[in-house]
C-alpha positions in Angstrom: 25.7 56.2 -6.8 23.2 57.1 -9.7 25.9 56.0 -12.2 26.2 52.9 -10.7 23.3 52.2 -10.5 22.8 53.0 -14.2 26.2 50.7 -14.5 24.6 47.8 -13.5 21.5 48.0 -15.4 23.2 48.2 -18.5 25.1 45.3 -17.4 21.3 43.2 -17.0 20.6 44.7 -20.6 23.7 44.0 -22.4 24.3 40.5 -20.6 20.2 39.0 -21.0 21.6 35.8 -22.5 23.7 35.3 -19.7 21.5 36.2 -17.6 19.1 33.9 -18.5 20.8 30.4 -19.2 22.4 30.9 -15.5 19.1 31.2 -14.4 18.0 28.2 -16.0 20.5 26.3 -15.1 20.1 27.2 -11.4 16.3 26.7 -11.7 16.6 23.3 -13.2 18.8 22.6 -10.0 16.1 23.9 -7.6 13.2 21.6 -9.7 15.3 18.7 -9.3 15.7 19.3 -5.3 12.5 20.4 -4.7 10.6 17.8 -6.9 12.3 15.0 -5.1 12.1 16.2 -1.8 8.6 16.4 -1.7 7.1 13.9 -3.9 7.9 10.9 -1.7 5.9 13.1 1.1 3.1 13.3 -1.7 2.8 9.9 -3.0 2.5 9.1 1.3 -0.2 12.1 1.7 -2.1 10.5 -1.0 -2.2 6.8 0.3 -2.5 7.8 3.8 -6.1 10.4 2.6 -7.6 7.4 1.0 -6.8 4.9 4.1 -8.6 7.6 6.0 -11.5 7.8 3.9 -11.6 4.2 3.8 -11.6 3.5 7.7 -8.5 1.6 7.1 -7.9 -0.9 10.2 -4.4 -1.2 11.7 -4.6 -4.8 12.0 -6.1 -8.1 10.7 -6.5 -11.1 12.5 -7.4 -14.3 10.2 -8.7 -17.7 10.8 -8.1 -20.9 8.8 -12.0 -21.9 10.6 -14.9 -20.3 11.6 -14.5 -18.1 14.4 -16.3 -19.5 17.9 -18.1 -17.7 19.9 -15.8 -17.9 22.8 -12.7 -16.5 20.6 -14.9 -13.8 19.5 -16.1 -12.8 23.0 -12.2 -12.7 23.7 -11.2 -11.0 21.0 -13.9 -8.0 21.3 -11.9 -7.5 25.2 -8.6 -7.0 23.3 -7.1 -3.8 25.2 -5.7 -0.9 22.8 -8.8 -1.6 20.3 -11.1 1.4 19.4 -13.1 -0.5 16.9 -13.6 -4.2 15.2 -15.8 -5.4 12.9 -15.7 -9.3 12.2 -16.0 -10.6 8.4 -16.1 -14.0 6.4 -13.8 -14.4 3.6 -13.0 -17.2 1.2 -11.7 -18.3 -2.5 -13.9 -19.9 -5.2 -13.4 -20.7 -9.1 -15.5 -19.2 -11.3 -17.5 -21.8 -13.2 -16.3 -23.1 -15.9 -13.0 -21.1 -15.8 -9.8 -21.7 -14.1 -9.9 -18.0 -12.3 -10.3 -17.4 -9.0 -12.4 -15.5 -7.1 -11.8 -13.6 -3.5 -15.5 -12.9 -2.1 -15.6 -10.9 1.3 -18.7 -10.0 3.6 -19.4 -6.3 2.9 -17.8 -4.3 5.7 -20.1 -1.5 7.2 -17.1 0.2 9.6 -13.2 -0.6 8.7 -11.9 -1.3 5.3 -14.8 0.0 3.6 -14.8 -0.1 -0.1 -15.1 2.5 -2.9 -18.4 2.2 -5.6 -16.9 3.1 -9.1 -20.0 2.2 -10.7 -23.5 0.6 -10.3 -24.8 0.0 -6.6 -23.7 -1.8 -3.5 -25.5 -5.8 -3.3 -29.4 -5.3 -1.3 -30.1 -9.4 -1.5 -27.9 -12.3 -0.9 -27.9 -13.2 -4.1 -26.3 -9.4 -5.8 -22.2 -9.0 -6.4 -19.8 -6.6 -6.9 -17.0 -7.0 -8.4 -13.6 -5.3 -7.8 -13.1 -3.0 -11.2 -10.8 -5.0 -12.5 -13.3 -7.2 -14.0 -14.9 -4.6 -15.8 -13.5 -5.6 -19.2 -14.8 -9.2 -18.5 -18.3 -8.4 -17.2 -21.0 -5.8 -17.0 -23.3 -4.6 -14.6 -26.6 -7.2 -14.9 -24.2 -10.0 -15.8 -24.9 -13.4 -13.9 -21.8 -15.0 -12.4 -21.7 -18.6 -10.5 -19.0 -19.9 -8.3 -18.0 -23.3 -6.7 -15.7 -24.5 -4.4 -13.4 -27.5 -4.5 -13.9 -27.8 -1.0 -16.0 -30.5 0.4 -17.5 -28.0 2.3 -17.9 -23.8 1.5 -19.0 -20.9 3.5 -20.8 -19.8 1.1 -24.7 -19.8 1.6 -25.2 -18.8 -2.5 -23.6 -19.8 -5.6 -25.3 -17.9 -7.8 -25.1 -13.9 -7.9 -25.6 -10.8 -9.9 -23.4 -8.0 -11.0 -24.6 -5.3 -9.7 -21.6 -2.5 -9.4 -17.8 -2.6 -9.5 -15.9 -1.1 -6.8 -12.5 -1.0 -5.4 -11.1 -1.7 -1.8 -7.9 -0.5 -0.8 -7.2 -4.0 1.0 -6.0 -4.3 -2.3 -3.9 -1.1 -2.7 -1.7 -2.5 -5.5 -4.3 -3.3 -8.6 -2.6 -5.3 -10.4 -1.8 -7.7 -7.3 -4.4 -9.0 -6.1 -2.8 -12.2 -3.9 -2.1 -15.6 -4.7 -4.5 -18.8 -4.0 -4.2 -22.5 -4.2 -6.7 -22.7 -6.4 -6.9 -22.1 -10.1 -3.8 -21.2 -11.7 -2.5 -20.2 -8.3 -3.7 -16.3 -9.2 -6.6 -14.3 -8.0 -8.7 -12.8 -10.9 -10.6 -10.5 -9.3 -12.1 -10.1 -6.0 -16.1 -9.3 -5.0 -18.3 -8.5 -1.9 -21.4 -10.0 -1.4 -23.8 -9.3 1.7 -22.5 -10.8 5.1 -25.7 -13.2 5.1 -24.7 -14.9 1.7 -22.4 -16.7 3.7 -23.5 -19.4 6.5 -24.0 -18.1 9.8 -20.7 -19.5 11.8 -18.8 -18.6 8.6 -16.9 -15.3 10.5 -13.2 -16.3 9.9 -11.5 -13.1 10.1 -11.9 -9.4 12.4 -10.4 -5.9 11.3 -8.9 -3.9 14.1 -8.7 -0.3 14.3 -6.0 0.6 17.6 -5.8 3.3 19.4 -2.9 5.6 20.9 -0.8 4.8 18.4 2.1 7.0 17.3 3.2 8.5 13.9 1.5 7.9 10.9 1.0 5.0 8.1 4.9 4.8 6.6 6.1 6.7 9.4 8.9 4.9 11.4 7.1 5.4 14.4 3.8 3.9 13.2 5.6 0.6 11.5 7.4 -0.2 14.5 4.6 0.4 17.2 2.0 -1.7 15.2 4.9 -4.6 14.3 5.4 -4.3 18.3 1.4 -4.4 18.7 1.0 -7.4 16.6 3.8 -9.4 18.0 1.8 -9.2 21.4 -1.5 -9.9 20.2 -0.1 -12.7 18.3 0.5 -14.1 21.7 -3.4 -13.9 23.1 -3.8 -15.2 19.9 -1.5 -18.5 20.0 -3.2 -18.8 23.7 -6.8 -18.3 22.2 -6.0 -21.2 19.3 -4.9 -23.6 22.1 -7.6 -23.7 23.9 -9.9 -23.5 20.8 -8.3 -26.9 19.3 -8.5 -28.4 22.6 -12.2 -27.6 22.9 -12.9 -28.8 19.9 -10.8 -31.6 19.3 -13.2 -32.4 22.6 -16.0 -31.7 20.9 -14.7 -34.2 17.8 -13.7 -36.8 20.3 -17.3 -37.5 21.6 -18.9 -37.5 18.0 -16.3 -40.5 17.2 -17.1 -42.0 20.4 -20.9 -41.8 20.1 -20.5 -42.7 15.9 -18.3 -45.3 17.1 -20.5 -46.3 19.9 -23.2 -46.7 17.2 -21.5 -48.3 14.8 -20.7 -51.1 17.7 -24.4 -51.1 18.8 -25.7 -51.7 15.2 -22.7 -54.3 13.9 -23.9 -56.5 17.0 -27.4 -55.9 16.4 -27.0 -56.8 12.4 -25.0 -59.8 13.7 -28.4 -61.2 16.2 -30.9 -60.2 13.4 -29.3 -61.9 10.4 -28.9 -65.2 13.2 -31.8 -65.2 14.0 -33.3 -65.1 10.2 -30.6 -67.8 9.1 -32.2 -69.6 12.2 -35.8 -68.9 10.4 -35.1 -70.0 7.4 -33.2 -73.3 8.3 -36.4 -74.7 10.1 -39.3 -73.3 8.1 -37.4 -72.6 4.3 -38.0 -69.0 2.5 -41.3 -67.9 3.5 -43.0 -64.1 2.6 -43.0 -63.5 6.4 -39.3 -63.2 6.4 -39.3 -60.0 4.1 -40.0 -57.7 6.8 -37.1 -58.8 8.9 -34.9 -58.5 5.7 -36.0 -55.0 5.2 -34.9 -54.0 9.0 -31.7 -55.8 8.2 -31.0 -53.6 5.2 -32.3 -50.4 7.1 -29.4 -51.5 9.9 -27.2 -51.9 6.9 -27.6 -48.2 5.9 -27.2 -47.0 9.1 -23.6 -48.7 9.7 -22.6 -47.3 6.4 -24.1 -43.4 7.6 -22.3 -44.3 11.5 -18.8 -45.1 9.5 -19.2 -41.7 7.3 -19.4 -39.8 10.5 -16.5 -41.6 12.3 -14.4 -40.8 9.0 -15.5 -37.7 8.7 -14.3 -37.0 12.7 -10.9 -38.0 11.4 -11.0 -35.6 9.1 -11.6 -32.8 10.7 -9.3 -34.0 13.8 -6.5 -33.9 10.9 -7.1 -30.8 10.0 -7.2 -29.4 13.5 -3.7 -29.5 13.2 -3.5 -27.0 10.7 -6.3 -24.4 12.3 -4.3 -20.9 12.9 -5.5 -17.6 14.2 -3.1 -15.1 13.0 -2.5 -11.6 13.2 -1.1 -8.5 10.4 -0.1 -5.7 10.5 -1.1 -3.9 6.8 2.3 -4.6 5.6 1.1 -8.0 5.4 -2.8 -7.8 4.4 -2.6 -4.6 2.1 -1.2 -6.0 -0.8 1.0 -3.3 -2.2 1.4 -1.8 0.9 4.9 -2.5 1.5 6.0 -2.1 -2.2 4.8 1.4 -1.9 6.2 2.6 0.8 9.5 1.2 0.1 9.5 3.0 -3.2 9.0 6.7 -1.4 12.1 5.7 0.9 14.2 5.6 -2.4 12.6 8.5 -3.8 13.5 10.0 -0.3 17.0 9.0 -0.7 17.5 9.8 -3.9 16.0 13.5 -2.9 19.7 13.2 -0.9 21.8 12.9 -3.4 21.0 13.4 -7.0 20.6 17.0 -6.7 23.9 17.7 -5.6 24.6 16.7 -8.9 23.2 19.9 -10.7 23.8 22.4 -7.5 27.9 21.0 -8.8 27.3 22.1 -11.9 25.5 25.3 -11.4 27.9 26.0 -8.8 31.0 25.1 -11.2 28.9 27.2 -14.6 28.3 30.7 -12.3 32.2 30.2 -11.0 33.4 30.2 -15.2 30.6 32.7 -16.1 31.2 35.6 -13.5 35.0 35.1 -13.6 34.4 35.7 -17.3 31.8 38.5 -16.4 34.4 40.0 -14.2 37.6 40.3 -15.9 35.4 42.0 -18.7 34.8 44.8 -15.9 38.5 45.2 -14.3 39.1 48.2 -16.3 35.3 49.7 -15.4 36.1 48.3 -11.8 39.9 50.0 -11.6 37.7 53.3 -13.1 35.1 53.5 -10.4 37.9 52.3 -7.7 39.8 55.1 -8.5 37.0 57.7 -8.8 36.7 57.1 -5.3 34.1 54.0 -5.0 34.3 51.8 -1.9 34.9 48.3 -2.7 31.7 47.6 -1.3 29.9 49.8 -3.6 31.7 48.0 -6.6 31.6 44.8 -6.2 27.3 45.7 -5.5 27.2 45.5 -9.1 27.7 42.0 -9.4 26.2 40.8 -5.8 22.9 42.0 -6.8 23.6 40.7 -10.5 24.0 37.2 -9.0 20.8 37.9 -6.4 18.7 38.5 -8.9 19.5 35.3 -10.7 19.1 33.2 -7.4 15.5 34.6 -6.3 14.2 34.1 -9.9 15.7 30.6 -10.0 14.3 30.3 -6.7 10.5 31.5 -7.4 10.4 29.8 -10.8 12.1 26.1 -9.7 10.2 25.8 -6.5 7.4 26.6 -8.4 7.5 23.6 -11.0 9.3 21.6 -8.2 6.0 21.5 -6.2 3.8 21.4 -9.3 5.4 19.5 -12.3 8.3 16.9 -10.7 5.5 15.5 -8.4 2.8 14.9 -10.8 5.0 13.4 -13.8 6.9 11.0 -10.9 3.2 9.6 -9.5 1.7 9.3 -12.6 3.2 5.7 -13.5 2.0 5.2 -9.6 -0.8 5.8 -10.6 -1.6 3.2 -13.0 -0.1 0.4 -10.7 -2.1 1.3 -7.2 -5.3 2.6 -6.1 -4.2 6.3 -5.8 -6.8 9.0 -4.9 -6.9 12.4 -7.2 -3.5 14.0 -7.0 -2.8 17.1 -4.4 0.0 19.2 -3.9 1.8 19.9 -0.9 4.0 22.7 -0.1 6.8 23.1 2.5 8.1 26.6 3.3 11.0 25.1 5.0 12.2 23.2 1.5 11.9 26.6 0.0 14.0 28.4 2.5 16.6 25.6 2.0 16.7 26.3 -1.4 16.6 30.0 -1.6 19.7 29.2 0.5 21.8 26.9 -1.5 20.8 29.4 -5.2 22.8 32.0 -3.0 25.9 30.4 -2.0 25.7 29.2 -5.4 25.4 32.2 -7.3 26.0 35.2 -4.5 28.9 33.9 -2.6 30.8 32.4 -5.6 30.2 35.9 -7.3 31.5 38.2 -4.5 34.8 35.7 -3.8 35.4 36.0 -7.6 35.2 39.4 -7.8 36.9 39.8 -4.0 39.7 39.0 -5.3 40.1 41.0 -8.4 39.4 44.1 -5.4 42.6 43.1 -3.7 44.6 45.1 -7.0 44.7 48.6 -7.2 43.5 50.6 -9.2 46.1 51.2 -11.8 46.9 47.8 -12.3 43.0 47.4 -13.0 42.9 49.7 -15.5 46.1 48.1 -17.3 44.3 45.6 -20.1 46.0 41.8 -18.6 48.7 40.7 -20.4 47.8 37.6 -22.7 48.3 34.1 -20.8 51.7 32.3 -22.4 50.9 30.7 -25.9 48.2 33.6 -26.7 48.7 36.3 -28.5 
């Protein structure tokens, strides 16, 4: 026994070369399965540690109006809700540019956002800036905004820069939503205090649920929060309904009373100019008529003020047709939410299959190298068989041989697997979305799994290689193999 073991390691000595690109090759085969197994877990872990951090709500509900009180009310008794916060948000140009600008209210509770640098707004009229803009403006800058709109929700136009932050509302930095303003992108978005904007300005509310399964990416969680909205998007339609109706109510009895008015004041104009036209006949232009022209002009005004407000009803009874209340799930109001997790599913699926690759290859490599590796042995093999060696005892030499090579391959490619393959793959990730700082995660079970394929690739092609070689006896071991036809 102490020869053979002194056999075999003279046979690690003499073979190191050998030894060592099989172990490479076998390694490189473990990175590549190991690496992509777990970094579509890691680019998830990440996003789902800075939703966390940020109090990221499940849902968002959005409103083309102002929020009423009454919807509100009803949307703070929404079962399955452990926390709301309502928030105004709208679009505005930056003057004298064509860029558009998203300003928020600051949230306090869900969806709050990260300060890269500078300080969070303590007036209505501070900013910040998402950090996008940083290579635009500076902290101290002065920016002003306007609207298109005949009428804004903003209470300021005029703000300072005081800090640059990031929100994960917009998880995907360079995507930052589209408008129909401006060139049809958004430039940057900002945060202001909530009381920069006008008091009934609250068009939108952040829900955090509860009892929900599975977590963000997570089959389970996608399909019980797409099932969540589709029901609240019922209470919703139901809640718009009777909104319109109340205020297409409401708009109904300003044009009445404007048009009221407007009747009032036409027959009034009509009875004073009469009776001045009646004046003048009999007694000619006189001084004493100026006052009576000055009322008539006053009444004049105030038809001309009466038929603003009765156009202005119309308007806004058009665009009650268009008033929504609508409700997403963060596939729809985290831009770059989707796109993410889409790309781990391929990285998933590509975990599936492109390893195989190299396990073929290291598989087909050990098969050619320890055929070679035992036909150089037959005659030491047909020696020990016939010295009296079991054939369990000789074909040890090459079992632990190929052992060795799978539990370094296995130690050294599940090392860089979990370190390296991870790391290089996020990086580009990295650039493109708001990703936290990098940490690594390690699974025992994808190391067991491995540790199991490096041994049926190196171990069990080994011993059938040299299993069959066994079946010969001894003599015709120690007989040097003829040369194949056509050799000499």
């Amino acid at each position: 026994m102490r020869q053979l073991n002194h056999n075999i390691l003279m046979e690690f000595k003499k073979t190191k070369s050998r030894f060592l690109s099989l172990v490479i090759l076998l390694s490189l085969a473990i990175f590549v399965f190991i690496g992509l197994s777990i970094v579509g877990s890691d680019m998830r872990s990440i996003a789902r540690r800075e939703f966390a951090k940020t109090h990221m709500a499940d849902v968002e509900v959005t409103s083309t109006i102002g929020l009423t009180d009454s919807v509100k009310n009803e949307l703070k008794k929404l079962k399955g809700v452990s926390a709301y916060e309502f928030g105004s948000q709208t679009q505005v140009l930056i003057q004298q540019t064509n860029k558009v600008l998203t300003i928020a209210s600051m949230p306090k509770k869900l969806n709050t956002v990260t300060l890269t640098s500078g300080k969070l707004p303590q007036n209505n009229q501070e900013i910040v800036l998402s950090s996008t803009a940083k290579n635009k403006y500076k902290i101290g800058d002065t920016i002003t905004v306007s609207s298109p709109k005949t009428e804004t929700i903003l209470a300021e136009s005029r703000f300072k820069i005081t800090g640059f932050v990031k929100s994960m509302n917009y998880f995907k930095a360079s995507d930052l939503g589209n408008s129909n303003l401006g060139n049809g992108e958004v430039y940057a978005y900002a945060f202001v205090n909530l009381s920069a904007f006008t008091s009934d300005s609250n068009n939108l509310v952040n829900l955090k649920l509860s009892k929900i399964q599975g977590q963000p990416f997570e089959t389970a969680y996608e399909k019980a929060i797409a099932k969540k909205v589709k029901q609240l998007q019922v209470t919703l339609n139901q809640l718009n309904t009777t909104r319109i109706n109340d205020l297409n109510t409401q708009v109904n009895e300003q044009l009445a009373d404007a048009k009221n008015q407007l009747d009032t004041g036409e027959n009034e104009l009509a009875r004073g100019r009469s009776q001045l036209n009646t004046l003048i006949a009999t007694f000619g232009e006189k001084p004493e008529f100026a006052l009576q022209q000055e009322n008539l002009k006053q009444q004049e005004e105030a038809l001309e003020v009466a038929k603003t407000e009765i156009n202005t009803a119309k308007e806004k009874q058009k665009d009650l047709e268009n008033v929504s209340l609508i409700a997403q799930s963060r596939q729809s109001f985290i831009e770059g939410y989707a796109d993410y997790g889409e790309s781990t599913l391929h990285l998933d699926d590509l975990a599936k299959t492109f390893p195989i690759i190299f396990f073929l290859i290291a598989i087909l490599v050990t098969l050619t190298t320890m055929n070679r590796m035992v036909d150089e042995n037959r005659i030491e093999i047909g020696t020990l068989r016939a010295l009296g060696f079991t054939k369990r005892e000789v074909i040890r030499k090459f079992t632990l041989y190929s052992l060795a090579i799978a539990l370094i391959s296995s130690v050294v490619g599940s090392a860089f697997g979990f370190l390296l393959l991870p790391k290089l793959v996020i990086q580009p990730y990295a650039t493109m979305y708001n990703l936290g700082n990098f940490h690594y995660l390690f699974s025992l079970p994808l190391v067991i799994i491995a540790l199991i394929l490096a041994i049926l690739s190196t171990v069990l092609v080994t011993y059938l290689s040299a299993r069959v070689l066994l079946h010969q006896t001894p003599k015709a071991l120690m007989t040097p193999e003829k040369p194949k036809g056509g050799t000499r």
